[in-house]
PyMOL CGO cylinders between C-alpha atoms (Angstrom):
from pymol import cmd
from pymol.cgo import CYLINDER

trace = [
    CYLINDER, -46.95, 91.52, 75.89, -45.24, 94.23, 73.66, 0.3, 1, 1, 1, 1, 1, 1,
    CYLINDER, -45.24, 94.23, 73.66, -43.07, 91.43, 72.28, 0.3, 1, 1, 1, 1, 1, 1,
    CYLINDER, -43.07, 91.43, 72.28, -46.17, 89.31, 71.59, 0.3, 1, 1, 1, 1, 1, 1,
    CYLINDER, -46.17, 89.31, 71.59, -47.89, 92.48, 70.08, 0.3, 1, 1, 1, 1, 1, 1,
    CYLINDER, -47.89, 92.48, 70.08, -45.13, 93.31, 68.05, 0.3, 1, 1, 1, 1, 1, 1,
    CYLINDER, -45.13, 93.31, 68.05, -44.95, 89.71, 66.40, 0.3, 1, 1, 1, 1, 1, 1,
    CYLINDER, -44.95, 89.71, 66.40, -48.09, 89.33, 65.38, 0.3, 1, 1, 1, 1, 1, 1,
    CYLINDER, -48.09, 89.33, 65.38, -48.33, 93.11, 63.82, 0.3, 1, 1, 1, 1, 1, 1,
    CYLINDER, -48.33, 93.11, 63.82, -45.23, 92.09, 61.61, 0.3, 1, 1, 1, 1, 1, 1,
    CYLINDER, -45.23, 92.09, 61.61, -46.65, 88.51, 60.48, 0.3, 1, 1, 1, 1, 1, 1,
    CYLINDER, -46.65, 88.51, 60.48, -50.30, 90.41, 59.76, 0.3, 1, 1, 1, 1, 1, 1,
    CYLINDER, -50.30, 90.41, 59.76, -48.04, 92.55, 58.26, 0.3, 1, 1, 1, 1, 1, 1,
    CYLINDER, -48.04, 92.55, 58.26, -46.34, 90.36, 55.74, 0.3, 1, 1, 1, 1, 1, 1,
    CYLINDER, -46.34, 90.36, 55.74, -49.99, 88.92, 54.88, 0.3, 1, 1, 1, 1, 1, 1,
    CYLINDER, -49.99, 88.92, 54.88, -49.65, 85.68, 56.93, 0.3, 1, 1, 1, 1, 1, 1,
    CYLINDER, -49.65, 85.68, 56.93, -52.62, 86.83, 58.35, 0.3, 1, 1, 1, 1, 1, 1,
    CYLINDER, -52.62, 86.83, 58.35, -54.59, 83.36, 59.59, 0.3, 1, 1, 1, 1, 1, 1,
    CYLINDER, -54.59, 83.36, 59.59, -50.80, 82.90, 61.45, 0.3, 1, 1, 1, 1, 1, 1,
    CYLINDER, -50.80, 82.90, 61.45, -50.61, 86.38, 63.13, 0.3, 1, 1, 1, 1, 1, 1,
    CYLINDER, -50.61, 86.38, 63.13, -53.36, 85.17, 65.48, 0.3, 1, 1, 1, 1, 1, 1,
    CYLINDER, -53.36, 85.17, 65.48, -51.20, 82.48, 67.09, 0.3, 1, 1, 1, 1, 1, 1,
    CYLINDER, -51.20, 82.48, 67.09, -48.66, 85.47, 68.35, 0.3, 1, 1, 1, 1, 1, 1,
    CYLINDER, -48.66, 85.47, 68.35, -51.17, 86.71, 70.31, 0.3, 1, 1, 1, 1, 1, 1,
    CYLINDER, -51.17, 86.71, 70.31, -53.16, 83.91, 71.45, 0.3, 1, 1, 1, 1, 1, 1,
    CYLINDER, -53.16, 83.91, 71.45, -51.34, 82.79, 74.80, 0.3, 1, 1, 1, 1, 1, 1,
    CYLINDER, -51.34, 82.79, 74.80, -51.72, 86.48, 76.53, 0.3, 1, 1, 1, 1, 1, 1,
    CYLINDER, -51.72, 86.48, 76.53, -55.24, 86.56, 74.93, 0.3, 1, 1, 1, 1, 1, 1,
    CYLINDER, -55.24, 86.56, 74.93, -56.40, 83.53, 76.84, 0.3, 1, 1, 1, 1, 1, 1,
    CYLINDER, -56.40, 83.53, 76.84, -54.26, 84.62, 80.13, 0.3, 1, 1, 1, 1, 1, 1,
    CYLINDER, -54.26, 84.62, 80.13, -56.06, 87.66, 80.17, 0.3, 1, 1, 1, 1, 1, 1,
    CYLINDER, -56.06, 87.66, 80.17, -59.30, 88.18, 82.51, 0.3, 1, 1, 1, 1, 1, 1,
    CYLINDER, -59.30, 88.18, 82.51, -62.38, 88.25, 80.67, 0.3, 1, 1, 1, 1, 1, 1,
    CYLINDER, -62.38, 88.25, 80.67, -63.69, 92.01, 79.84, 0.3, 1, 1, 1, 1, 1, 1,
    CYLINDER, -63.69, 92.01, 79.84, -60.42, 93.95, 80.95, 0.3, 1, 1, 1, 1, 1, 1,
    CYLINDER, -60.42, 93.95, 80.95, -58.66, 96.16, 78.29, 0.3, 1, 1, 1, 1, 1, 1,
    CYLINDER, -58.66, 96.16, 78.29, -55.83, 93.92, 77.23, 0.3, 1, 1, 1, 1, 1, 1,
    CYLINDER, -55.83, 93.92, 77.23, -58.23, 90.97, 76.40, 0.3, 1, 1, 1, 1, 1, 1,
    CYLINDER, -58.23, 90.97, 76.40, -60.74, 93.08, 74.58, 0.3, 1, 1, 1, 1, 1, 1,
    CYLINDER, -60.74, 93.08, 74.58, -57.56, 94.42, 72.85, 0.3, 1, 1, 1, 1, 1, 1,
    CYLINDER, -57.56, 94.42, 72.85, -56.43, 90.94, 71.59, 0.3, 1, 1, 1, 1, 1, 1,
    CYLINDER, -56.43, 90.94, 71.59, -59.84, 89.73, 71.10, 0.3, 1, 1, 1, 1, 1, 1,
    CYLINDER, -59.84, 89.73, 71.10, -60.13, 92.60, 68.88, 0.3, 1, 1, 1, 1, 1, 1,
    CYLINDER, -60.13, 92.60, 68.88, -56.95, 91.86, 67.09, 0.3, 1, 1, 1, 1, 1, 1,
    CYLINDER, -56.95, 91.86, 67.09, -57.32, 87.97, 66.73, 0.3, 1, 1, 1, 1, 1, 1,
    CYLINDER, -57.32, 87.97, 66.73, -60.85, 88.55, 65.11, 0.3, 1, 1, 1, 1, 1, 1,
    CYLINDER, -60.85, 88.55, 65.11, -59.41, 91.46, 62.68, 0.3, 1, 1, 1, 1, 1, 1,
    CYLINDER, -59.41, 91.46, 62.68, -57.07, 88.72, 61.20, 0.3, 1, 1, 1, 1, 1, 1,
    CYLINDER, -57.07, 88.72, 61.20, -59.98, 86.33, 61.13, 0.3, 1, 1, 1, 1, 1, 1,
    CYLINDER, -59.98, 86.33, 61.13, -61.77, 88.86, 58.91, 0.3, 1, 1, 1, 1, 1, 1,
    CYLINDER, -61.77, 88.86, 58.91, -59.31, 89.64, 56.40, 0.3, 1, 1, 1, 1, 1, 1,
    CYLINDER, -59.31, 89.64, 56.40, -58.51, 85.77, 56.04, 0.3, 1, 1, 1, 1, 1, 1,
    CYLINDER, -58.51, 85.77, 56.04, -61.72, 85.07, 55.75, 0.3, 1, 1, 1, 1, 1, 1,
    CYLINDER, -61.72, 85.07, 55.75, -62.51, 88.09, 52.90, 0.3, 1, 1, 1, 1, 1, 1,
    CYLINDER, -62.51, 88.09, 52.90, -59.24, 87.72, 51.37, 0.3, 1, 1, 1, 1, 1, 1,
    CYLINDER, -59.24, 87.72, 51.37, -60.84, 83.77, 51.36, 0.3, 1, 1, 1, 1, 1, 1,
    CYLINDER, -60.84, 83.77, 51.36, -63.97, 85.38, 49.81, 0.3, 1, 1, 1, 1, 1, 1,
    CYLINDER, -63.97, 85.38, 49.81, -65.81, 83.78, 52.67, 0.3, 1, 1, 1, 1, 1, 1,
    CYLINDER, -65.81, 83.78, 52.67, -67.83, 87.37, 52.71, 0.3, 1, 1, 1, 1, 1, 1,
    CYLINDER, -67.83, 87.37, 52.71, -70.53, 86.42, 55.14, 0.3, 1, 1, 1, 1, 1, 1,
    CYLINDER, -70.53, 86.42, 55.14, -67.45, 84.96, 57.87, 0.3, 1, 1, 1, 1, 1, 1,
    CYLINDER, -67.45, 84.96, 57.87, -66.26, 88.31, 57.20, 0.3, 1, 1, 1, 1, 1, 1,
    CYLINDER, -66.26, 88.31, 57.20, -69.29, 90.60, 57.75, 0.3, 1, 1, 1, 1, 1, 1,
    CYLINDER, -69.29, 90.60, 57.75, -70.07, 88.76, 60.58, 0.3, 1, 1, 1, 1, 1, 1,
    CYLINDER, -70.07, 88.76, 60.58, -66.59, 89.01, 62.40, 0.3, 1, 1, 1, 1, 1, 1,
    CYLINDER, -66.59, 89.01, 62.40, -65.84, 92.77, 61.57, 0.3, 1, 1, 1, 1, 1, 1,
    CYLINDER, -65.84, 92.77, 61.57, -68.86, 93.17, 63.40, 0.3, 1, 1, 1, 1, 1, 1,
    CYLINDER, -68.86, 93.17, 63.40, -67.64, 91.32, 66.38, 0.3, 1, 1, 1, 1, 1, 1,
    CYLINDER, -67.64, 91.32, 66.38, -63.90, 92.62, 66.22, 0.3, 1, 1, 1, 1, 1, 1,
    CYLINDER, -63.90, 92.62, 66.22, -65.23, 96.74, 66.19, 0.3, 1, 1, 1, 1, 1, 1,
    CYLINDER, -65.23, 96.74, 66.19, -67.37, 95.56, 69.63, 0.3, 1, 1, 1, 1, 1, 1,
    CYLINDER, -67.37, 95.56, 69.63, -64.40, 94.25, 71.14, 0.3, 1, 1, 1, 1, 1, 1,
    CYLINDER, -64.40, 94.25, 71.14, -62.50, 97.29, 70.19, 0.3, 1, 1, 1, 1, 1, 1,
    CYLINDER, -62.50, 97.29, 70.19, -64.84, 99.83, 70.95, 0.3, 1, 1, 1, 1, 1, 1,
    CYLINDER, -64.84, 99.83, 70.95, -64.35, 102.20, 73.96, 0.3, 1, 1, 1, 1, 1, 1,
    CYLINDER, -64.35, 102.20, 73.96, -60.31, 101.34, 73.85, 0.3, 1, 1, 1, 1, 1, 1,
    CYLINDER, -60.31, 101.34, 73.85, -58.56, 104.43, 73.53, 0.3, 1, 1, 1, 1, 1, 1,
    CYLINDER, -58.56, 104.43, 73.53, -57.54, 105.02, 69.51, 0.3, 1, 1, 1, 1, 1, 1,
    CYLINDER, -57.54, 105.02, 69.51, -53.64, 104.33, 70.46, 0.3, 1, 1, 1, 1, 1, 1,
    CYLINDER, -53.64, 104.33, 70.46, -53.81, 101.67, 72.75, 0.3, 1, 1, 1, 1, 1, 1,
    CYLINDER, -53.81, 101.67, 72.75, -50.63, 99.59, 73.68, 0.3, 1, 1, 1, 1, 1, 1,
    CYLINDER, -50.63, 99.59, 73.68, -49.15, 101.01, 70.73, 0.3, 1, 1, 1, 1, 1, 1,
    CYLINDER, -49.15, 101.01, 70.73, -51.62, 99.97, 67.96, 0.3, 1, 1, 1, 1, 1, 1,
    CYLINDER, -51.62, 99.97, 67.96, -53.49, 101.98, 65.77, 0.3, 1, 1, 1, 1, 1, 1,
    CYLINDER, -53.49, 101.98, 65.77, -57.07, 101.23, 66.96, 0.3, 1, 1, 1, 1, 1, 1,
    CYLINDER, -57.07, 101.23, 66.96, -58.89, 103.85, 65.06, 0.3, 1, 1, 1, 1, 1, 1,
    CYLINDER, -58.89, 103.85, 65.06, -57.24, 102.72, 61.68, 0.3, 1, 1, 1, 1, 1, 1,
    CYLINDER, -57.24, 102.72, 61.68, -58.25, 99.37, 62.68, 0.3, 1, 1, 1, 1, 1, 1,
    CYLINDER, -58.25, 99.37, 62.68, -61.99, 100.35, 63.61, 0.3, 1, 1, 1, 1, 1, 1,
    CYLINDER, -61.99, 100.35, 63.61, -62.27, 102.38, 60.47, 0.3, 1, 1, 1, 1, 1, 1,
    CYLINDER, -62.27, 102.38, 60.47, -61.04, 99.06, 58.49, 0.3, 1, 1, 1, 1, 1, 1,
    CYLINDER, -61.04, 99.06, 58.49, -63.22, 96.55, 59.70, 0.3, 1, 1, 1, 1, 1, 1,
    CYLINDER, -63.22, 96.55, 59.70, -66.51, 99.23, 59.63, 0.3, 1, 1, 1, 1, 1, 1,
    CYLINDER, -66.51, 99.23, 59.63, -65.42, 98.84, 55.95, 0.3, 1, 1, 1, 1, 1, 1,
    CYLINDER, -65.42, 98.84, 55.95, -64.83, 95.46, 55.37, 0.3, 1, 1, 1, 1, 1, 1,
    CYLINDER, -64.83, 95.46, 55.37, -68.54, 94.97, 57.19, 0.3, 1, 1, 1, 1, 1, 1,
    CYLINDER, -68.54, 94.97, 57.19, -69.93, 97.07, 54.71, 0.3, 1, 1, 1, 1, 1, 1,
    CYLINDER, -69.93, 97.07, 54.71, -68.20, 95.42, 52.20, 0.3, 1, 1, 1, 1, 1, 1,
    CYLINDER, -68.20, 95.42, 52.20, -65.72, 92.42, 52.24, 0.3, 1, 1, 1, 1, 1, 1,
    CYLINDER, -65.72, 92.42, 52.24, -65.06, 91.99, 48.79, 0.3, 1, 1, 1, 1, 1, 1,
    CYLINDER, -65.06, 91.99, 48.79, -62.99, 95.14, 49.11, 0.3, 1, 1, 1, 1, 1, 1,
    CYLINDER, -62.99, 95.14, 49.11, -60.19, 92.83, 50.39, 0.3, 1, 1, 1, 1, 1, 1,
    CYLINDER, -60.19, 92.83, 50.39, -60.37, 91.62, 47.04, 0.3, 1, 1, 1, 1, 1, 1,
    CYLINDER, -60.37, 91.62, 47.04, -60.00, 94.51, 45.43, 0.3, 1, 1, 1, 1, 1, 1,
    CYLINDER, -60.00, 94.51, 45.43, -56.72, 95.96, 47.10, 0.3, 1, 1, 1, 1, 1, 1,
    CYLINDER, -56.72, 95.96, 47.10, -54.44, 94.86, 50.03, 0.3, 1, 1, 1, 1, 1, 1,
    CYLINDER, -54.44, 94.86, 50.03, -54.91, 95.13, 53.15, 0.3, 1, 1, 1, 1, 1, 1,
    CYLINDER, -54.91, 95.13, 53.15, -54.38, 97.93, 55.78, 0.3, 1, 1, 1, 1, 1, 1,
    CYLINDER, -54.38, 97.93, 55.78, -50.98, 97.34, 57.29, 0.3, 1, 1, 1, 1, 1, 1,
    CYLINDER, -50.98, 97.34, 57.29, -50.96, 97.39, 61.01, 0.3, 1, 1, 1, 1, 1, 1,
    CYLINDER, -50.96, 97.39, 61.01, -48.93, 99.89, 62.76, 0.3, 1, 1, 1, 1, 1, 1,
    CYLINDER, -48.93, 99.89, 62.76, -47.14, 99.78, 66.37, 0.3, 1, 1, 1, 1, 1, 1,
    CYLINDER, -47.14, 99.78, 66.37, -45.98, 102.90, 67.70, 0.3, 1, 1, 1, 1, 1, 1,
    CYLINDER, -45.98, 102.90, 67.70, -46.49, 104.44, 64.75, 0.3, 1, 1, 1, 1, 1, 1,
    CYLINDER, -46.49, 104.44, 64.75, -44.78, 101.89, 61.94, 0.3, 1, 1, 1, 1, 1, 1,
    CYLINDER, -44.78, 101.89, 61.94, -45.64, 99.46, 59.67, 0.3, 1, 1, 1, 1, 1, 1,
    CYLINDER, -45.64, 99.46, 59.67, -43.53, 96.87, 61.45, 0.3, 1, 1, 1, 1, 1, 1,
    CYLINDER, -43.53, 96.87, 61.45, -41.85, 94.39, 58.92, 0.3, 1, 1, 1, 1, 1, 1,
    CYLINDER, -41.85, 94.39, 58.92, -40.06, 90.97, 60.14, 0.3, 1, 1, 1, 1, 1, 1,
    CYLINDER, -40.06, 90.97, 60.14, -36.62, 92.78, 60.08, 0.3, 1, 1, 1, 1, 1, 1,
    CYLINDER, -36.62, 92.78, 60.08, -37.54, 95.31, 62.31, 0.3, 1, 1, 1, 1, 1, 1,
    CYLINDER, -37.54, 95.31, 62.31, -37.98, 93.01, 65.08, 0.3, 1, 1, 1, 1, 1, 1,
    CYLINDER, -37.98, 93.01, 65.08, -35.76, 92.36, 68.17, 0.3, 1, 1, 1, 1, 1, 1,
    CYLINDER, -35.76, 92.36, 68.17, -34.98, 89.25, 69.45, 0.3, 1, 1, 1, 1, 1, 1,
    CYLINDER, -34.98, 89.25, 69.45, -37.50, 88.90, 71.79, 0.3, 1, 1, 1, 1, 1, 1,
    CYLINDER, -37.50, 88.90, 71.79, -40.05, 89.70, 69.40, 0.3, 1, 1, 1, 1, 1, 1,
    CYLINDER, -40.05, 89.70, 69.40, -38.30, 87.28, 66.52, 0.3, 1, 1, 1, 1, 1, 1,
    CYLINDER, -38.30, 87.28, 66.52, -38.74, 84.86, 69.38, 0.3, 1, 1, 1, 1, 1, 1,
    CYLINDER, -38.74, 84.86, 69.38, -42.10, 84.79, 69.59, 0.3, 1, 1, 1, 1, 1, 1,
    CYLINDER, -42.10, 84.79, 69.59, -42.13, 84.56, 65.42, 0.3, 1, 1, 1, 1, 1, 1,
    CYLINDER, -42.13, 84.56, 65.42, -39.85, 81.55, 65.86, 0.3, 1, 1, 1, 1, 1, 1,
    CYLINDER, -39.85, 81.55, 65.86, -42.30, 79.61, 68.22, 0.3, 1, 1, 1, 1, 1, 1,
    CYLINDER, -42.30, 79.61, 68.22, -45.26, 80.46, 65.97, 0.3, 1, 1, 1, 1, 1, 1,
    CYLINDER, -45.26, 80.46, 65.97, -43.06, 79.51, 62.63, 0.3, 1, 1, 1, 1, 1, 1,
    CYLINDER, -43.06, 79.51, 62.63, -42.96, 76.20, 64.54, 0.3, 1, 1, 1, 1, 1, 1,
    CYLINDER, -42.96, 76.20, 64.54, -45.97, 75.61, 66.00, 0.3, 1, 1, 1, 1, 1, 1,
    CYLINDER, -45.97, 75.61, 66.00, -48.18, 76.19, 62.35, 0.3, 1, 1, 1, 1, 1, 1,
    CYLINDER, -48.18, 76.19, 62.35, -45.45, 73.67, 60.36, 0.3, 1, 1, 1, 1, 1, 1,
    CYLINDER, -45.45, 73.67, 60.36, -44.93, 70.05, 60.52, 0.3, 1, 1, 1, 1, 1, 1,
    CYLINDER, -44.93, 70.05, 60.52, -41.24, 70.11, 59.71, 0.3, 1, 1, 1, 1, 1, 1,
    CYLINDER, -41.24, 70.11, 59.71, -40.39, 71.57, 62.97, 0.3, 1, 1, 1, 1, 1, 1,
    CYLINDER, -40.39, 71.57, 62.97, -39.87, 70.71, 66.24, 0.3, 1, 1, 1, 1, 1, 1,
    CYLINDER, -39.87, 70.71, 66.24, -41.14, 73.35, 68.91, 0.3, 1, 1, 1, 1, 1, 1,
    CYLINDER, -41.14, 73.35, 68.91, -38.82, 71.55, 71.49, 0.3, 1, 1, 1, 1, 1, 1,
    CYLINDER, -38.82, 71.55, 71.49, -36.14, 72.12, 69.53, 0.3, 1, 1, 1, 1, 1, 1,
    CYLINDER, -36.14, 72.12, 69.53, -36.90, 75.98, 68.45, 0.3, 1, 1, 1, 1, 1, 1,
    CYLINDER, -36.90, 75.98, 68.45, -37.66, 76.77, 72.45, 0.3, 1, 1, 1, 1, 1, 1,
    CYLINDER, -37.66, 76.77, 72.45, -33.93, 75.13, 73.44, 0.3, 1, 1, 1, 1, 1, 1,
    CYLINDER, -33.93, 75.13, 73.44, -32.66, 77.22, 70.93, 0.3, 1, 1, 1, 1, 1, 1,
    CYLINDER, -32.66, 77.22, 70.93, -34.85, 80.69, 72.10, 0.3, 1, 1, 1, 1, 1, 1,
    CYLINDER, -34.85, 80.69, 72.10, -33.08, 79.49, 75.26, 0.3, 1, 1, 1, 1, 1, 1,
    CYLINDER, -33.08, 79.49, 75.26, -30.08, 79.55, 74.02, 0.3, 1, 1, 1, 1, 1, 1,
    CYLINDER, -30.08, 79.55, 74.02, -29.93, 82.79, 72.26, 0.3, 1, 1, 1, 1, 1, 1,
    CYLINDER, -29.93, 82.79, 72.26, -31.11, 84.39, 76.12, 0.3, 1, 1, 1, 1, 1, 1,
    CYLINDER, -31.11, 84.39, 76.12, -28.23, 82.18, 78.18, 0.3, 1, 1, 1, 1, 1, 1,
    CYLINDER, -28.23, 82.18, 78.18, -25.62, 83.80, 75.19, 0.3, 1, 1, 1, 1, 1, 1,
    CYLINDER, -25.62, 83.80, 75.19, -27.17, 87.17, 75.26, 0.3, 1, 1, 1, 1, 1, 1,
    CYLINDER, -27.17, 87.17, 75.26, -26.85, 87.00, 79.48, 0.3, 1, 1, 1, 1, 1, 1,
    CYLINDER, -26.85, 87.00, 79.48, -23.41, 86.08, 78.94, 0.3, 1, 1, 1, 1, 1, 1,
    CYLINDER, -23.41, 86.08, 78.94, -22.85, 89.24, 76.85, 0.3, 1, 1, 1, 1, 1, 1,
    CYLINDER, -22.85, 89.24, 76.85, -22.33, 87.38, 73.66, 0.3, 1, 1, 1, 1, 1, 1,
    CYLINDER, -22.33, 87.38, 73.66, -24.62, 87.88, 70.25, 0.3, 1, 1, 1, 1, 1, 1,
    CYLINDER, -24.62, 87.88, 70.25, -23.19, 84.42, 68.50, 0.3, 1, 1, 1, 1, 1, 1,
    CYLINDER, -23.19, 84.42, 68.50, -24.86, 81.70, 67.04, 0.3, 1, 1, 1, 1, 1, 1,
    CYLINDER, -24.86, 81.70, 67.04, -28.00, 81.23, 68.74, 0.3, 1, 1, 1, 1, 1, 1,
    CYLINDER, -28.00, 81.23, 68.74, -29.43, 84.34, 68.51, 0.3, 1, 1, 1, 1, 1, 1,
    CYLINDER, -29.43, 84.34, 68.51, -28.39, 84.77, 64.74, 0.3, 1, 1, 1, 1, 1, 1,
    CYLINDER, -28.39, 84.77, 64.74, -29.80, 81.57, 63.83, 0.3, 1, 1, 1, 1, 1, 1,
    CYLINDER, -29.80, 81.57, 63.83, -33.18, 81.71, 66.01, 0.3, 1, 1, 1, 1, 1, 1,
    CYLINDER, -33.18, 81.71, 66.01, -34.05, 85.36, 64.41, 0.3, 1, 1, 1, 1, 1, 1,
    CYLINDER, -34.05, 85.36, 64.41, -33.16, 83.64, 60.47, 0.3, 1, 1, 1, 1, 1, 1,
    CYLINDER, -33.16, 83.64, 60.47, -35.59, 81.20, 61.42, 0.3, 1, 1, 1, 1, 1, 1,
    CYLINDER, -35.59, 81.20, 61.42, -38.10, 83.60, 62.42, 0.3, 1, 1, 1, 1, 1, 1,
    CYLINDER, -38.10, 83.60, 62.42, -37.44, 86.04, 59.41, 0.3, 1, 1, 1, 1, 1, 1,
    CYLINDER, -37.44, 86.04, 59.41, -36.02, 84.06, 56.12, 0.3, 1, 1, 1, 1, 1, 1,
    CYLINDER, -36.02, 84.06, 56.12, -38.57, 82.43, 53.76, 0.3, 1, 1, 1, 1, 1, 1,
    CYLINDER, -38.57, 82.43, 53.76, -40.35, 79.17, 53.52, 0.3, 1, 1, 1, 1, 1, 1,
    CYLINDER, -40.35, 79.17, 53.52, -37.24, 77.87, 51.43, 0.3, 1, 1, 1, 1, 1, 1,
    CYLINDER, -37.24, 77.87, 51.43, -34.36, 79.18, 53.61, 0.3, 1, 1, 1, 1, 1, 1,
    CYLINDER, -34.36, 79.18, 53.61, -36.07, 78.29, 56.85, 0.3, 1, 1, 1, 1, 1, 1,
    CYLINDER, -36.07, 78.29, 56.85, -35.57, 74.15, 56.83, 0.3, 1, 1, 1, 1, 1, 1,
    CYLINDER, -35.57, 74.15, 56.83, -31.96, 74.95, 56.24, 0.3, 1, 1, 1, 1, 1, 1,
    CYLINDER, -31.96, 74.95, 56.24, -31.38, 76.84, 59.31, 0.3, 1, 1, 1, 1, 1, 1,
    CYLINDER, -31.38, 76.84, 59.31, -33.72, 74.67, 61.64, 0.3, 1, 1, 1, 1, 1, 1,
    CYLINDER, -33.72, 74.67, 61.64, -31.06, 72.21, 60.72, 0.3, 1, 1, 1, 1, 1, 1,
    CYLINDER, -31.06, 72.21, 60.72, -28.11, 74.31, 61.68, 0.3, 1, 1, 1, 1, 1, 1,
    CYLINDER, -28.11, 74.31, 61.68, -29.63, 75.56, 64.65, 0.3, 1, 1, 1, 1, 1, 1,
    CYLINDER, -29.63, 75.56, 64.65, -30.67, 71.61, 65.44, 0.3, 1, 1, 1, 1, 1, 1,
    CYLINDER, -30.67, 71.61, 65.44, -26.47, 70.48, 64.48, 0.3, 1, 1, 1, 1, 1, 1,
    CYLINDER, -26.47, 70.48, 64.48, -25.41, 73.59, 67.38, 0.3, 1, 1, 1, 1, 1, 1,
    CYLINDER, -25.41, 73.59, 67.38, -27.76, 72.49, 69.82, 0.3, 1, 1, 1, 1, 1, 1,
    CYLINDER, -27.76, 72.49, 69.82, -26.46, 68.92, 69.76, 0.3, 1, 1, 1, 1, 1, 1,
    CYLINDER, -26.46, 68.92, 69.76, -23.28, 69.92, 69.79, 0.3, 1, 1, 1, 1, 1, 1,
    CYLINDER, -23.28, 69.92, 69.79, -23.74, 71.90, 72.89, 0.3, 1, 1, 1, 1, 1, 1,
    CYLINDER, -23.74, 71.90, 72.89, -25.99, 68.74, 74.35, 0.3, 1, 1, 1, 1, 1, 1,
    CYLINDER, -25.99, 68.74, 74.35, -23.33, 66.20, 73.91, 0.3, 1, 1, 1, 1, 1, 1,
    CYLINDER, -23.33, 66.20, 73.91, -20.72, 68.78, 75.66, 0.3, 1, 1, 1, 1, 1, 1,
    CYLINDER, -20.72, 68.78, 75.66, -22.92, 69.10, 78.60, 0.3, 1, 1, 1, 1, 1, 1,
    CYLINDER, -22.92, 69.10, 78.60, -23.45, 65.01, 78.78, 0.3, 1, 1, 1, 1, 1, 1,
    CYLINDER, -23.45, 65.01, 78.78, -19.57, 64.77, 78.30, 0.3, 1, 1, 1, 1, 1, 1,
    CYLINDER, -19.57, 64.77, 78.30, -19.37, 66.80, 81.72, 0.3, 1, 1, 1, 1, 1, 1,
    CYLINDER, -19.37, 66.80, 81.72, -21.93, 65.30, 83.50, 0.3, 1, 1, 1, 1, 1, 1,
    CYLINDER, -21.93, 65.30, 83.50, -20.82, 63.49, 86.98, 0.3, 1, 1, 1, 1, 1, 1,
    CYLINDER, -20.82, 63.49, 86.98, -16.96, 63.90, 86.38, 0.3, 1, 1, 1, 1, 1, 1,
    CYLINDER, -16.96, 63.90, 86.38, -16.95, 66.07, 89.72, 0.3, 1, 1, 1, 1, 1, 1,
    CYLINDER, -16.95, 66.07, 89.72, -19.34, 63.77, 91.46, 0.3, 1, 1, 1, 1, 1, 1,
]
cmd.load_cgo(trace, "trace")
């Protein structure tokens, strides 16, 4: 989960803030209904929602979500997991009182452990999740081919190798719109490199 958190704080964080949601979502909907970590993510998931919405200047979405997002919140110690929950109350008691502040000046970066978490200062666990969300919210991308290439990076890293795969998953997850079809396809030419290898292999030992 600290990966997960960690991914989503640095997306929010770059003000993709309708996308930071999706870094979050799988443990949010694992999560037993009520207990800290899902009131946590709840919390989270409906902040974004609220500054989309007011930076949208859908105010009454807004209102009505800060609202929401402070219950969820509430009673969760003000550091919990890492995040800066009494920043984040204080934020959205504002926003309810008035959205069209998000208008008016950015938003309140999130902060884990303390920082303002940016794309680079991810590790590659963390850029992993990025990757899969990068994929998942565009059409030019294949999640298939992203997740063989998360794999990848982890069979290199167990290996005790930082090459290729790992380099090229974590560009994906951190260049820009316009670099990031230009190393899908590199990371797409490696993988079927590696793929015909393994089919050139296959039953000569049989």
């Amino acid at each position: 989960m600290e990966n997960a958190l960690r991914a989503g704080v640095a997306i929010y964080n770059v003000g993709e803030y309708h996308d930071a949601h999706d870094a979050w979502e799988k443990w949010w909907l694992d999560a037993d209904d009520g207990e800290d970590d899902e009131r946590l993510l709840h919390g989270l998931i409906q902040f974004t929602a609220v500054v989309h919405h007011a930076r949208r200047r859908n105010w009454s979405g807004a209102q009505r979500l800060a609202g929401s997002a402070r219950e969820y919140l509430t009673g969760l110690p003000d550091d919990y997991r890492g995040v800066d929950l009494a920043a984040v109350r204080a934020e959205l008691a504002r926003l309810a009182a008035d959205p069209e502040r998000a208008e008016r000046r950015r938003p309140m970066r999130l902060t884990y452990d303390g920082e303002a978490l940016s794309l680079d200062d991810l590790n590659f666990e963390a850029a992993a999740v990025v990757a899969h969300v990068r994929a998942e919210n565009d059409d030019r991308f294949d999640e298939g081919r992203i997740a063989a290439g998360v794999e990848a990076a982890r069979e290199e890293r167990e290996g005790g190798f930082e090459t290729r795969y790992i380099a090229l998953v974590m560009d994906f997850a951190t260049g820009s719109d316009a670099e990031r079809p230009i190393i899908y396809r590199r990371l797409c030419d490696h993988l079927e490199r590696r793929e015909q290898k393994e089919r050139d292999v296959e039953g000569l030992f049989e």
